[in-house]
mmCIF file as Biopython writes it, N, C-alpha, C and O atoms, coordinates in Angstrom:
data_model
#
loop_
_atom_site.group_PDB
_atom_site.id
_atom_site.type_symbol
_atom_site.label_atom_id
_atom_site.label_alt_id
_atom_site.label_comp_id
_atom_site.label_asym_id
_atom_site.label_entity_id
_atom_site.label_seq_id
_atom_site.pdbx_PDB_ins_code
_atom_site.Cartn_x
_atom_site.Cartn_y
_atom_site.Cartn_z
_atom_site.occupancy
_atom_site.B_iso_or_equiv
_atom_site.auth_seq_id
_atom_site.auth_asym_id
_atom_site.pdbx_PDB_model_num
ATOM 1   N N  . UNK A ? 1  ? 70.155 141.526 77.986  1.0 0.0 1  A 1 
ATOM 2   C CA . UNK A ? 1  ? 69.877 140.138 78.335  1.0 0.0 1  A 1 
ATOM 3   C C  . UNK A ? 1  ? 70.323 139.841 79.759  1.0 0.0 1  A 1 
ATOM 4   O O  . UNK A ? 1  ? 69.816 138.893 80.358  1.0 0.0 1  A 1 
ATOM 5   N N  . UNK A ? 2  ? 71.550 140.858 80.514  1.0 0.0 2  A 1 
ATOM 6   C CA . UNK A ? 2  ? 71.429 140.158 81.360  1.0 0.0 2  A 1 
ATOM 7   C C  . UNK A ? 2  ? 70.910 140.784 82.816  1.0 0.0 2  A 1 
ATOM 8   O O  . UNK A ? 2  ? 71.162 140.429 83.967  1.0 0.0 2  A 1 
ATOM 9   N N  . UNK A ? 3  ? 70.089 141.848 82.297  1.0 0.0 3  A 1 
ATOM 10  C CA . UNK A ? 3  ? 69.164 142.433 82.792  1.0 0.0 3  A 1 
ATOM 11  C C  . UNK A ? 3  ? 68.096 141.762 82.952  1.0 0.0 3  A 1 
ATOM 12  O O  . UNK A ? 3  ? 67.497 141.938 84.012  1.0 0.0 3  A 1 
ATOM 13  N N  . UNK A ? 4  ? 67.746 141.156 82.325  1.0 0.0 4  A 1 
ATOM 14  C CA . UNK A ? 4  ? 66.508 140.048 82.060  1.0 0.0 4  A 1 
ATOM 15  C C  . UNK A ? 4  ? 66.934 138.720 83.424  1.0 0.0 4  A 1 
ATOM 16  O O  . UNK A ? 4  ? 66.264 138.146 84.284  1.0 0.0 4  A 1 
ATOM 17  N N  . UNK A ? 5  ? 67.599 138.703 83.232  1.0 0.0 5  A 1 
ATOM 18  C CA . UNK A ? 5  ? 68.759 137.143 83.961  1.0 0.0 5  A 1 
ATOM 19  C C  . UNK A ? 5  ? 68.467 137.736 85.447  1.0 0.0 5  A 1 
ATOM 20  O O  . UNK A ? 5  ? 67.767 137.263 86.342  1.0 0.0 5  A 1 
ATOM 21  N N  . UNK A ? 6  ? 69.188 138.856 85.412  1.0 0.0 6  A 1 
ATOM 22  C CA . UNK A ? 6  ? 69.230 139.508 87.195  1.0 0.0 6  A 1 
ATOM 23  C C  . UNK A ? 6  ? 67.811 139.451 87.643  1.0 0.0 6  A 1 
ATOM 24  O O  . UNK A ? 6  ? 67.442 138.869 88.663  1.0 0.0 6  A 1 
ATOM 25  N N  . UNK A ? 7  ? 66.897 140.213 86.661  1.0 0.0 7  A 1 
ATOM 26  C CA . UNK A ? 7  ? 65.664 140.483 86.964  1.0 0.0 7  A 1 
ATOM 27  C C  . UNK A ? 7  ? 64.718 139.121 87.514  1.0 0.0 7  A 1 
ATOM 28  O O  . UNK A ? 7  ? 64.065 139.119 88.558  1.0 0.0 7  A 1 
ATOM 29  N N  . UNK A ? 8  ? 64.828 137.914 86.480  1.0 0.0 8  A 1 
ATOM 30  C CA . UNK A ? 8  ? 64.351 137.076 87.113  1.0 0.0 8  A 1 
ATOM 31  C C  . UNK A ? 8  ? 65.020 136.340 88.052  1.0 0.0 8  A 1 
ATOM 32  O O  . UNK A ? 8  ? 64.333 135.464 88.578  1.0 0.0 8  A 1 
ATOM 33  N N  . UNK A ? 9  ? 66.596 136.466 88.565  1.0 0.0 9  A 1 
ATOM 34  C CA . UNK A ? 9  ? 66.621 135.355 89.548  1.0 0.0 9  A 1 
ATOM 35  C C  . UNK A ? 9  ? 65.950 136.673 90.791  1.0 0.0 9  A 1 
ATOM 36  O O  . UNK A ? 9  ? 65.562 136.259 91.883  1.0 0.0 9  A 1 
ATOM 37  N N  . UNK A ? 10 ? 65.887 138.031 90.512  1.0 0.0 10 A 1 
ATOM 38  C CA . UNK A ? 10 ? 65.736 139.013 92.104  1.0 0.0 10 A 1 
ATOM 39  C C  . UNK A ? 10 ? 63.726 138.152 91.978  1.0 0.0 10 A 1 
ATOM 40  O O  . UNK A ? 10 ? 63.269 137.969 93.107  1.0 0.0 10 A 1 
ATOM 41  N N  . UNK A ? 11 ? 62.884 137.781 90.978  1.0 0.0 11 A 1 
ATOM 42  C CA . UNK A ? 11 ? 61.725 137.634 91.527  1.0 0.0 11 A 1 
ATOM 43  C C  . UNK A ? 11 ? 62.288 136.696 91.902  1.0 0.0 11 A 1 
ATOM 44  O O  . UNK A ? 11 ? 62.842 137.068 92.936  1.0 0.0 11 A 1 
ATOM 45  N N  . UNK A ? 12 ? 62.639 135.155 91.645  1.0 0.0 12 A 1 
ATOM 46  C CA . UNK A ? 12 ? 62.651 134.069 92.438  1.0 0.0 12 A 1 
ATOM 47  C C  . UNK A ? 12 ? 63.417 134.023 93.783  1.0 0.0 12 A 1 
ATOM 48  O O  . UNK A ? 12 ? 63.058 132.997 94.360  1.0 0.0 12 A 1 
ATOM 49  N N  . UNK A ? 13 ? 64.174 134.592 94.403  1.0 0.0 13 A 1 
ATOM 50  C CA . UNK A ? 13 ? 64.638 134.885 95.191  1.0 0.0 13 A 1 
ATOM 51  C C  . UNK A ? 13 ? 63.218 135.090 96.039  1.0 0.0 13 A 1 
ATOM 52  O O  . UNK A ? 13 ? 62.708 134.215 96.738  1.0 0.0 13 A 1 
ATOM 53  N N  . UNK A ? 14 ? 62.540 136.806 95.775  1.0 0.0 14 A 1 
ATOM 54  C CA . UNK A ? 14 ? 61.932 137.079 96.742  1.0 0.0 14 A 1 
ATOM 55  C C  . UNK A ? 14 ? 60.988 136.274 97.026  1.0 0.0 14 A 1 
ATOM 56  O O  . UNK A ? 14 ? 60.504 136.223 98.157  1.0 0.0 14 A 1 
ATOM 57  N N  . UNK A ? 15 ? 60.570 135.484 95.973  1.0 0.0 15 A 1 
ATOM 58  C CA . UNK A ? 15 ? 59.325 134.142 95.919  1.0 0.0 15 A 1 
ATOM 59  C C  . UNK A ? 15 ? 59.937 132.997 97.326  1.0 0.0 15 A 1 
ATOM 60  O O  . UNK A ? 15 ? 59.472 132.611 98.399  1.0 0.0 15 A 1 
ATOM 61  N N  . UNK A ? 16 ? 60.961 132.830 96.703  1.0 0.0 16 A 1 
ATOM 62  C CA . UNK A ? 16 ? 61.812 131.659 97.554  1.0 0.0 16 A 1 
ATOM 63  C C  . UNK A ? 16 ? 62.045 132.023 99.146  1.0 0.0 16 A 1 
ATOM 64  O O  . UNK A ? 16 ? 61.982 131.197 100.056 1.0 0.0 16 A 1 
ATOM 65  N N  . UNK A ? 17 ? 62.341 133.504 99.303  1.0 0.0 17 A 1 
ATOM 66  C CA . UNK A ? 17 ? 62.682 134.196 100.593 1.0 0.0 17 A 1 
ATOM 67  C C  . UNK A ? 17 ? 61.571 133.814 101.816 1.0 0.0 17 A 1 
ATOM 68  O O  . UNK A ? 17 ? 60.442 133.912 101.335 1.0 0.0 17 A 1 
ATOM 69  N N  . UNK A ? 18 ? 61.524 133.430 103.178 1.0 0.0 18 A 1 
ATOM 70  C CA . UNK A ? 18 ? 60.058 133.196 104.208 1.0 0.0 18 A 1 
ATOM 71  C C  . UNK A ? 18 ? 59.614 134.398 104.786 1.0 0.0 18 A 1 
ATOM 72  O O  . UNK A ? 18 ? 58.458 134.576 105.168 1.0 0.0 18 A 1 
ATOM 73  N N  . UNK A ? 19 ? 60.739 135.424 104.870 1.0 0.0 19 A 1 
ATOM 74  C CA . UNK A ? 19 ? 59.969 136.899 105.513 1.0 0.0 19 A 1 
ATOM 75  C C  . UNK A ? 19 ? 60.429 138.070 104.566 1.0 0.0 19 A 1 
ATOM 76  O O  . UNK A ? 19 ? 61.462 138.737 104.617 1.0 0.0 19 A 1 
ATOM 77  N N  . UNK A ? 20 ? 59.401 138.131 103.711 1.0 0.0 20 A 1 
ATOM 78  C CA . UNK A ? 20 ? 60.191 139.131 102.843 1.0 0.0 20 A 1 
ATOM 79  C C  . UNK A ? 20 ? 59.998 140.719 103.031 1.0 0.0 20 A 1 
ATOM 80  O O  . UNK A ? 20 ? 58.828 141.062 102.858 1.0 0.0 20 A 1 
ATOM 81  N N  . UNK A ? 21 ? 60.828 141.690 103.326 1.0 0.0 21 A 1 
ATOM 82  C CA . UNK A ? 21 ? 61.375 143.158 103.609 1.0 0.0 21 A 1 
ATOM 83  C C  . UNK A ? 21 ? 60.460 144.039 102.463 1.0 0.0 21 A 1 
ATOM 84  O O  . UNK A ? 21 ? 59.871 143.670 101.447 1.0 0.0 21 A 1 
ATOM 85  N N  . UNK A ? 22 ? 60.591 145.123 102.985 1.0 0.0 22 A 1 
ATOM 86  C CA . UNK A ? 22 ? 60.193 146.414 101.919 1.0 0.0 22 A 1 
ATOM 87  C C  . UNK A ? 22 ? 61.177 146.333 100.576 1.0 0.0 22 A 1 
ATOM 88  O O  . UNK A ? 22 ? 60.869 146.351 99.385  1.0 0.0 22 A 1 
ATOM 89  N N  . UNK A ? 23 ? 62.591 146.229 101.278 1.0 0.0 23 A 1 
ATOM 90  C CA . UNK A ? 23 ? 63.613 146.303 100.104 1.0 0.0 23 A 1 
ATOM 91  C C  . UNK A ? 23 ? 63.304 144.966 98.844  1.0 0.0 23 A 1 
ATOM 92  O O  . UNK A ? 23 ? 63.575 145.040 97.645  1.0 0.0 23 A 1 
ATOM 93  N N  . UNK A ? 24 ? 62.769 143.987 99.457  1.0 0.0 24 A 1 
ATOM 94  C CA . UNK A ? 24 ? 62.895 143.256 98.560  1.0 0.0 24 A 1 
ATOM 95  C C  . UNK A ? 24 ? 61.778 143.171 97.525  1.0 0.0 24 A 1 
ATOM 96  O O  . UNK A ? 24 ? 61.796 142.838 96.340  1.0 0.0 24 A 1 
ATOM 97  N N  . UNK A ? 25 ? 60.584 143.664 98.516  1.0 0.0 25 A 1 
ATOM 98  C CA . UNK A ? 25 ? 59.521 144.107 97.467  1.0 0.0 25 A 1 
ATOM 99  C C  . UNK A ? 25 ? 59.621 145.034 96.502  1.0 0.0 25 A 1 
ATOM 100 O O  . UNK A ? 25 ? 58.946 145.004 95.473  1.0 0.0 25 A 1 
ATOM 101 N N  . UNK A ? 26 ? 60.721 146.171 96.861  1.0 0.0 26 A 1 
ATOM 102 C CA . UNK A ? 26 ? 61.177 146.870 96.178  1.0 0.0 26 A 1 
ATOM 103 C C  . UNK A ? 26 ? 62.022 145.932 94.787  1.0 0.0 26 A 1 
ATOM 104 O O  . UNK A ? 26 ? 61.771 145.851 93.584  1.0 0.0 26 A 1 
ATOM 105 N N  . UNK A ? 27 ? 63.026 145.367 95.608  1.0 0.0 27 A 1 
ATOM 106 C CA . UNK A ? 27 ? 63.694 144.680 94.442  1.0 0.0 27 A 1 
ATOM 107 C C  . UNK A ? 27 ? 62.285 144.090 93.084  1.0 0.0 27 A 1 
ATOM 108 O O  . UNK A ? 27 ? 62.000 144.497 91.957  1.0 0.0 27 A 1 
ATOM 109 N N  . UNK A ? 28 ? 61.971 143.457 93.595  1.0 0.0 28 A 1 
ATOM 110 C CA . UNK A ? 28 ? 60.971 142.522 92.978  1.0 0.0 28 A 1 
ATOM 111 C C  . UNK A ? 28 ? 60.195 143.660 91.708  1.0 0.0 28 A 1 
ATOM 112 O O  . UNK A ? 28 ? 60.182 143.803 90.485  1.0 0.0 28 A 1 
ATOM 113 N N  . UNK A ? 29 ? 59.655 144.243 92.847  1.0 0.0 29 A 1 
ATOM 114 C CA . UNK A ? 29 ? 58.831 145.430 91.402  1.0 0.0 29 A 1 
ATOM 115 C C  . UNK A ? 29 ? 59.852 145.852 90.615  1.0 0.0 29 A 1 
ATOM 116 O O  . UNK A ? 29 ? 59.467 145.876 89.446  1.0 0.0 29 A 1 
ATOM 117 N N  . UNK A ? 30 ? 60.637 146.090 90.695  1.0 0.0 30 A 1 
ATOM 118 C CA . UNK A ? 30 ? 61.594 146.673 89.677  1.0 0.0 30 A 1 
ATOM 119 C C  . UNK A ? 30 ? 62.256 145.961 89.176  1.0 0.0 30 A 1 
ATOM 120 O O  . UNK A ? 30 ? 63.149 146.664 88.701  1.0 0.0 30 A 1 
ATOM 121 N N  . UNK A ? 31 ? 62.489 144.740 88.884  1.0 0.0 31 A 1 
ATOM 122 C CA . UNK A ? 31 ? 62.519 143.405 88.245  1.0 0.0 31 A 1 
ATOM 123 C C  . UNK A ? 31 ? 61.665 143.324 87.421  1.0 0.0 31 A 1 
ATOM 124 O O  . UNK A ? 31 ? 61.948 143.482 86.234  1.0 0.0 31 A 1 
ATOM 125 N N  . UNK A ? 32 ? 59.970 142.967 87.971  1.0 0.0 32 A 1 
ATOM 126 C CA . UNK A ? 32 ? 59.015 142.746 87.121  1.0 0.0 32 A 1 
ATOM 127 C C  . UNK A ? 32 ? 58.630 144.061 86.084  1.0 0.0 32 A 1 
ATOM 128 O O  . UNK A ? 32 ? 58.099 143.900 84.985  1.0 0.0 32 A 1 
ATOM 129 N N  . UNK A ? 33 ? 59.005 145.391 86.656  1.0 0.0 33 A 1 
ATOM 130 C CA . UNK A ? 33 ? 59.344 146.191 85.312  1.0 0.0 33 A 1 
ATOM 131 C C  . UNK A ? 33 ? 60.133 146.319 84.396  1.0 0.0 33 A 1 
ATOM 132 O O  . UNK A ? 33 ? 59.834 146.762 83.287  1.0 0.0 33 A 1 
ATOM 133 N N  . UNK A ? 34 ? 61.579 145.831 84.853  1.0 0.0 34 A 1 
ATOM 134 C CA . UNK A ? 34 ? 62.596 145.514 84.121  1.0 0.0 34 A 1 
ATOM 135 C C  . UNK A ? 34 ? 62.409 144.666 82.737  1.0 0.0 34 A 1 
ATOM 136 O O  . UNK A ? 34 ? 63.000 144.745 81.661  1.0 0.0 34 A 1 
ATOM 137 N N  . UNK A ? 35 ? 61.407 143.868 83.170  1.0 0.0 35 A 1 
ATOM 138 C CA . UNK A ? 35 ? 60.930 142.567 82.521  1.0 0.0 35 A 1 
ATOM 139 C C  . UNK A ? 35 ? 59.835 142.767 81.564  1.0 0.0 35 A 1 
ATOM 140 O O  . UNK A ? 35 ? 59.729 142.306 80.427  1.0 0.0 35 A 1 
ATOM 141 N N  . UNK A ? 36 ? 59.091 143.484 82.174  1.0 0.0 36 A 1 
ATOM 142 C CA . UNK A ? 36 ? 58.332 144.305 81.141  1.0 0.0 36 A 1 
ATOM 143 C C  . UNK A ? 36 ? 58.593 144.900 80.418  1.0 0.0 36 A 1 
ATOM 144 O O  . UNK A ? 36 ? 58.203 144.624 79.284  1.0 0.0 36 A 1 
ATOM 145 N N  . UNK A ? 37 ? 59.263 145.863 80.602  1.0 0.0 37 A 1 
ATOM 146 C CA . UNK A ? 37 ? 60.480 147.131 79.424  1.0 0.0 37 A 1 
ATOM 147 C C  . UNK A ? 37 ? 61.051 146.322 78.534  1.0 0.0 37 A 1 
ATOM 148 O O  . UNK A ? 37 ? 61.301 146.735 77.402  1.0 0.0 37 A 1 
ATOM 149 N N  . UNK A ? 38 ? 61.362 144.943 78.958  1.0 0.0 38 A 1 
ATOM 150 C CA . UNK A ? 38 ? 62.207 144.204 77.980  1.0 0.0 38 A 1 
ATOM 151 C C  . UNK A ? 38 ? 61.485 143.801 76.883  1.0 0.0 38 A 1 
ATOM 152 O O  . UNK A ? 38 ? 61.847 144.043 75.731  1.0 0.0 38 A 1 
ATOM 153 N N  . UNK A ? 39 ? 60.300 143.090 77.226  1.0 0.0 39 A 1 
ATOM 154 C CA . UNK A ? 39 ? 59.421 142.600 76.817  1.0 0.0 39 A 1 
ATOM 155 C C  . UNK A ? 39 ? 58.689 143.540 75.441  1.0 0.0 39 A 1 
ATOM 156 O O  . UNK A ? 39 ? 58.715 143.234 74.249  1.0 0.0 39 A 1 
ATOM 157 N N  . UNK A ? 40 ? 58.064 144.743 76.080  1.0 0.0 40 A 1 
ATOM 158 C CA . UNK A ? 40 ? 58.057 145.717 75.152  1.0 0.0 40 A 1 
ATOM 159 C C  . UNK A ? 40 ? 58.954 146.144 74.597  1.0 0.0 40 A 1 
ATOM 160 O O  . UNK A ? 40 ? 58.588 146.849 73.657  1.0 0.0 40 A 1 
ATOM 161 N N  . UNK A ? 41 ? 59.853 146.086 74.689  1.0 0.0 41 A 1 
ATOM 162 C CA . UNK A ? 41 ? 61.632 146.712 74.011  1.0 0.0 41 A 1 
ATOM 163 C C  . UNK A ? 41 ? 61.502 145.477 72.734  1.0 0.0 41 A 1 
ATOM 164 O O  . UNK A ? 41 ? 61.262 145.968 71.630  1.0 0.0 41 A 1 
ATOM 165 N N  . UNK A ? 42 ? 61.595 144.381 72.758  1.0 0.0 42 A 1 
ATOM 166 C CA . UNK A ? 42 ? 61.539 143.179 71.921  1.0 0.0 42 A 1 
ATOM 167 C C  . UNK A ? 42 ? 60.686 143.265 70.992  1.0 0.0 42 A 1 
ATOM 168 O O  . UNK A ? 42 ? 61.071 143.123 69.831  1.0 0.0 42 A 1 
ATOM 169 N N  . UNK A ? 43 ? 58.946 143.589 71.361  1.0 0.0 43 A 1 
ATOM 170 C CA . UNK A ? 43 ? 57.570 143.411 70.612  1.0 0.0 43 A 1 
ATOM 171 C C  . UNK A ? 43 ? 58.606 144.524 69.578  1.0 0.0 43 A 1 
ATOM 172 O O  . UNK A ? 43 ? 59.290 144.043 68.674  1.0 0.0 43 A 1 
ATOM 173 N N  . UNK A ? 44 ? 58.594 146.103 69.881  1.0 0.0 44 A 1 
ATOM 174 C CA . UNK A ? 44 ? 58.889 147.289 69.223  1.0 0.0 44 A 1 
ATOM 175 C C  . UNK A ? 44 ? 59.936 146.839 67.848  1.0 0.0 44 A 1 
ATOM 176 O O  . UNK A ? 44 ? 59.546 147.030 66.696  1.0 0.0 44 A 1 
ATOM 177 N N  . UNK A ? 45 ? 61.521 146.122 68.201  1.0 0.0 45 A 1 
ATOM 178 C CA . UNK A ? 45 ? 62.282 145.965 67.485  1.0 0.0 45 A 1 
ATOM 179 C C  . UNK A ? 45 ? 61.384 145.027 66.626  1.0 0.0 45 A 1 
ATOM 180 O O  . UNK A ? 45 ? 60.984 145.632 65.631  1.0 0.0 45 A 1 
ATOM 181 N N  . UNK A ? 46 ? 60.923 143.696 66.694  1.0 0.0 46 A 1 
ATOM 182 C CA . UNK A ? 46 ? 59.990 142.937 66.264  1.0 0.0 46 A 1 
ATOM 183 C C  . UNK A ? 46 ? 59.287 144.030 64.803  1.0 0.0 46 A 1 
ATOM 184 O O  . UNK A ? 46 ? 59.412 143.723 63.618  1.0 0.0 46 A 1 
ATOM 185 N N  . UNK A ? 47 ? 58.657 145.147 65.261  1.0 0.0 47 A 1 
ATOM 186 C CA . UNK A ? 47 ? 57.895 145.794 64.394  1.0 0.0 47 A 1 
ATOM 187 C C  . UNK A ? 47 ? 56.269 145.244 64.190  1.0 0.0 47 A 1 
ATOM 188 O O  . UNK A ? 47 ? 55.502 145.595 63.293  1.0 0.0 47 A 1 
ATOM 189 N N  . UNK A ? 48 ? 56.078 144.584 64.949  1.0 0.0 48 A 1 
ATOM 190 C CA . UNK A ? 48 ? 54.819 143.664 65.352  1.0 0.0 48 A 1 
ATOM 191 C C  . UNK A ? 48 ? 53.372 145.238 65.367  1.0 0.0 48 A 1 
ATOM 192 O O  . UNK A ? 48 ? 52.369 145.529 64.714  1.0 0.0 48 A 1 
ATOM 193 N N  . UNK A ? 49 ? 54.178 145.831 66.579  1.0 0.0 49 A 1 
ATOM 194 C CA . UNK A ? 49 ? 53.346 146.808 67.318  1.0 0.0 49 A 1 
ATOM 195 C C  . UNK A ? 49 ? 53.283 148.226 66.682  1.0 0.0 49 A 1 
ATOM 196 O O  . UNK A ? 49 ? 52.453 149.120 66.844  1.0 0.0 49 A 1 
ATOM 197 N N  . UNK A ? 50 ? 54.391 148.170 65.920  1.0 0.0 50 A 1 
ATOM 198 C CA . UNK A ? 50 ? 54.516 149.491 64.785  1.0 0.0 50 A 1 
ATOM 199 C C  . UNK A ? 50 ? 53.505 149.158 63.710  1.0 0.0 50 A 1 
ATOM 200 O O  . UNK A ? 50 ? 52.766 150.097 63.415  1.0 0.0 50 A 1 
ATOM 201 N N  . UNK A ? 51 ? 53.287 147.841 62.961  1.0 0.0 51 A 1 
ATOM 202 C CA . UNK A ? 51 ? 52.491 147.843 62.335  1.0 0.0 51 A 1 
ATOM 203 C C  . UNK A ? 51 ? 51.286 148.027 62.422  1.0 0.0 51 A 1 
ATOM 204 O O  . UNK A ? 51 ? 50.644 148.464 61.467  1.0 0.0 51 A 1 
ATOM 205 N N  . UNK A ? 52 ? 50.501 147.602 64.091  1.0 0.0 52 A 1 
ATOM 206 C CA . UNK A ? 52 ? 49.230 147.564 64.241  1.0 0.0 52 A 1 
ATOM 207 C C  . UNK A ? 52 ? 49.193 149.058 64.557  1.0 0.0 52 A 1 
ATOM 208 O O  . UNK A ? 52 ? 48.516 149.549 63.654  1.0 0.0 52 A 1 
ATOM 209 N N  . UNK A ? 53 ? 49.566 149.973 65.348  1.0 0.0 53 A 1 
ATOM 210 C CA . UNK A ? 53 ? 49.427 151.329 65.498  1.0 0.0 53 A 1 
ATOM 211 C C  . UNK A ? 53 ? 49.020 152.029 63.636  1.0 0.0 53 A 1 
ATOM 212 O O  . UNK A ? 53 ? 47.972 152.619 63.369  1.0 0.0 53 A 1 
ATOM 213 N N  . UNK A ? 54 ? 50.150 151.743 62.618  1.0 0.0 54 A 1 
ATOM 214 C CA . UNK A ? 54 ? 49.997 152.134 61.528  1.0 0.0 54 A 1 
ATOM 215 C C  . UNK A ? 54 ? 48.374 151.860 60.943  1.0 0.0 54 A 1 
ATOM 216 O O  . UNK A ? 54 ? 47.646 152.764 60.535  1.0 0.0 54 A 1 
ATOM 217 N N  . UNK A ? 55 ? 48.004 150.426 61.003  1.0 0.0 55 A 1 
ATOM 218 C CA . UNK A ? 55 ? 47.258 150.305 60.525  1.0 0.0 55 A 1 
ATOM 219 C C  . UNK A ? 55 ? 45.785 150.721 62.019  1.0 0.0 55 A 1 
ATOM 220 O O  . UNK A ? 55 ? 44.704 151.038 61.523  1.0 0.0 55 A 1 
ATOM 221 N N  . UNK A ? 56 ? 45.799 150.713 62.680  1.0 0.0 56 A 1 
ATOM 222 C CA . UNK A ? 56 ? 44.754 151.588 63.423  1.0 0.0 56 A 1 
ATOM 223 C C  . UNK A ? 56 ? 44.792 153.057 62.928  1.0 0.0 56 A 1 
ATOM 224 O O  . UNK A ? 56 ? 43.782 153.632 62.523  1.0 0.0 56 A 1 
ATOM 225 N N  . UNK A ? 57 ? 46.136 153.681 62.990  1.0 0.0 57 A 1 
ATOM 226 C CA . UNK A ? 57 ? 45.894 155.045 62.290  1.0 0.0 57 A 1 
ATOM 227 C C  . UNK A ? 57 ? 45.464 155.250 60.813  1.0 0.0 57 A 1 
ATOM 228 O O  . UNK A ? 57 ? 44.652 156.109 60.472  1.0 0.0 57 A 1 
ATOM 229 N N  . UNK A ? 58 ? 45.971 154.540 60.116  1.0 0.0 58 A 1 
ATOM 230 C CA . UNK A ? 58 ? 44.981 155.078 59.138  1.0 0.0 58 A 1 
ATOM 231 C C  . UNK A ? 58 ? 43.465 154.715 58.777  1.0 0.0 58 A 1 
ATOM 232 O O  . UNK A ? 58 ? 42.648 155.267 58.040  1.0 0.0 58 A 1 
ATOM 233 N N  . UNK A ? 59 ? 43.417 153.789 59.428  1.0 0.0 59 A 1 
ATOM 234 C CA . UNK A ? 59 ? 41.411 153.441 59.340  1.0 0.0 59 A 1 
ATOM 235 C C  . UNK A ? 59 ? 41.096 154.534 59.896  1.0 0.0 59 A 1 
ATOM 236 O O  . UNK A ? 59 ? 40.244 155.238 59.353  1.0 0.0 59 A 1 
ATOM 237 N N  . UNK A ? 60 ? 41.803 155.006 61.308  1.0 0.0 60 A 1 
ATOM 238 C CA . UNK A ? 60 ? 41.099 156.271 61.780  1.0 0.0 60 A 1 
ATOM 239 C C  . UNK A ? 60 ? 40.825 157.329 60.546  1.0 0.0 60 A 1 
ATOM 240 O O  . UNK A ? 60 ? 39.845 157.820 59.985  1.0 0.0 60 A 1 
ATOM 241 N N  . UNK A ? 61 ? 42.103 157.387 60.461  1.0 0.0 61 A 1 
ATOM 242 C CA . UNK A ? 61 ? 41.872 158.493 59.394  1.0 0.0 61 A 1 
ATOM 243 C C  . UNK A ? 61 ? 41.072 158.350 58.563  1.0 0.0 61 A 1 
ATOM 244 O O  . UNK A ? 61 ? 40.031 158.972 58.776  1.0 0.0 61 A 1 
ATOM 245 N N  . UNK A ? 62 ? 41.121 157.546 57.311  1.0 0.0 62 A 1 
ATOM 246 C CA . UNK A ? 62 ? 39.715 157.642 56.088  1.0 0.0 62 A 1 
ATOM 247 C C  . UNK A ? 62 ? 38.873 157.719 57.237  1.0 0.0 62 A 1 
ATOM 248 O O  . UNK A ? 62 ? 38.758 158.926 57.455  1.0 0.0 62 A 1 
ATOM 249 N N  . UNK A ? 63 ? 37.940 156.807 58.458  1.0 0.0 63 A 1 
ATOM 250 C CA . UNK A ? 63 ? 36.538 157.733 58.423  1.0 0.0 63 A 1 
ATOM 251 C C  . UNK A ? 63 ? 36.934 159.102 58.624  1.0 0.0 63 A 1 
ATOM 252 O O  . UNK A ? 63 ? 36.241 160.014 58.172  1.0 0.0 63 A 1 
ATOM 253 N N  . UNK A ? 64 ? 38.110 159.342 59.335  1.0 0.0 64 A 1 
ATOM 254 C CA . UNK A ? 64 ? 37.834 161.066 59.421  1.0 0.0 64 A 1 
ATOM 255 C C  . UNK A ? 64 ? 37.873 161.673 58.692  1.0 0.0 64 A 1 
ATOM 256 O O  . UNK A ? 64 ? 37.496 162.819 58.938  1.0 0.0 64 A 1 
ATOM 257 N N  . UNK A ? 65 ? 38.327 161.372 57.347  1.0 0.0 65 A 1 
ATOM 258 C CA . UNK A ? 65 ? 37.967 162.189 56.256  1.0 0.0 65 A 1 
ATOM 259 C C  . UNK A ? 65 ? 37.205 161.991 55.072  1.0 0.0 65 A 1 
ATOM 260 O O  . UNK A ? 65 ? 37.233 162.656 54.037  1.0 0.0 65 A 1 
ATOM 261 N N  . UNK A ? 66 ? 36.538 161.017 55.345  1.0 0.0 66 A 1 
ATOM 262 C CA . UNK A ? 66 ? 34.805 160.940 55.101  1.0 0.0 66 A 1 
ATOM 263 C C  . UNK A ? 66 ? 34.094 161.587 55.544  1.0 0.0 66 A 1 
ATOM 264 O O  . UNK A ? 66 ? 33.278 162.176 54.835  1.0 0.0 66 A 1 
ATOM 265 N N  . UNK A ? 67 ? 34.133 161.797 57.471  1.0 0.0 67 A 1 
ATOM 266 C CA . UNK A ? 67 ? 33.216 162.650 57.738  1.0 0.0 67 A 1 
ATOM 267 C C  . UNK A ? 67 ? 33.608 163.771 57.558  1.0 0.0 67 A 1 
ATOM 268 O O  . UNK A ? 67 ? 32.782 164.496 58.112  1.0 0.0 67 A 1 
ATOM 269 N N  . UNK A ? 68 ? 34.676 164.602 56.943  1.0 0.0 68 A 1 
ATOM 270 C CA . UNK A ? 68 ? 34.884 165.483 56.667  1.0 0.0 68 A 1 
ATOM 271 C C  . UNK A ? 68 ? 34.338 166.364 55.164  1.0 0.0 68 A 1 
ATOM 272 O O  . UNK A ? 68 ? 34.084 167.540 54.902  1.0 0.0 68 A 1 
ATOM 273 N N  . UNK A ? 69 ? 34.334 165.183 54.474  1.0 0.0 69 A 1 
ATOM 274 C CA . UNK A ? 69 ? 33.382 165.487 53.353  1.0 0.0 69 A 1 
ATOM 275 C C  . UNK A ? 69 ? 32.190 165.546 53.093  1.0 0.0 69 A 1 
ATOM 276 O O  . UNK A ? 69 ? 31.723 165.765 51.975  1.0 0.0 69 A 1 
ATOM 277 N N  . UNK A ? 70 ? 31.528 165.339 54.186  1.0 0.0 70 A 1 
ATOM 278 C CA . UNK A ? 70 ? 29.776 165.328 54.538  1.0 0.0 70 A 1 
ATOM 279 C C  . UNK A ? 70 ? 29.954 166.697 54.763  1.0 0.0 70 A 1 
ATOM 280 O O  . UNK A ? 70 ? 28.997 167.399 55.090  1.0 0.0 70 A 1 
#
């Protein structure tokens, strides 16, 4: 969480900043991945995204083993 915290005050910062550097673009992307990772880190524990994978895999499967019985 407070990875999340750092991450968004480094975007508003560079938002807020008038000449902004390589480093800070740097900062920034790696914030907004930070933020992302989190984001997906959350959906995963959730079990949201485990379920839909489950259920995509096995529809795959029966047709594939339908067409396997042709």
């Amino acid at each position: 969480m407070t990875f999340l915290i750092l991450a968004i005050l480094l975007i508003l910062t560079f938002f807020l900043s008038e000449k902004p550097d390589i480093l800070w673009i740097c900062f920034a992307m790696l914030a907004a991945m930070l933020v992302l990772v989190f984001i997906l880190v959350w959906f995963l524990s959730m079990g949201y995204l485990k379920f839909q994978f489950n259920h995509l895999i096995q529809k795959h499967y029966v047709e594939y083993a339908s067409l396997l019985k042709l």
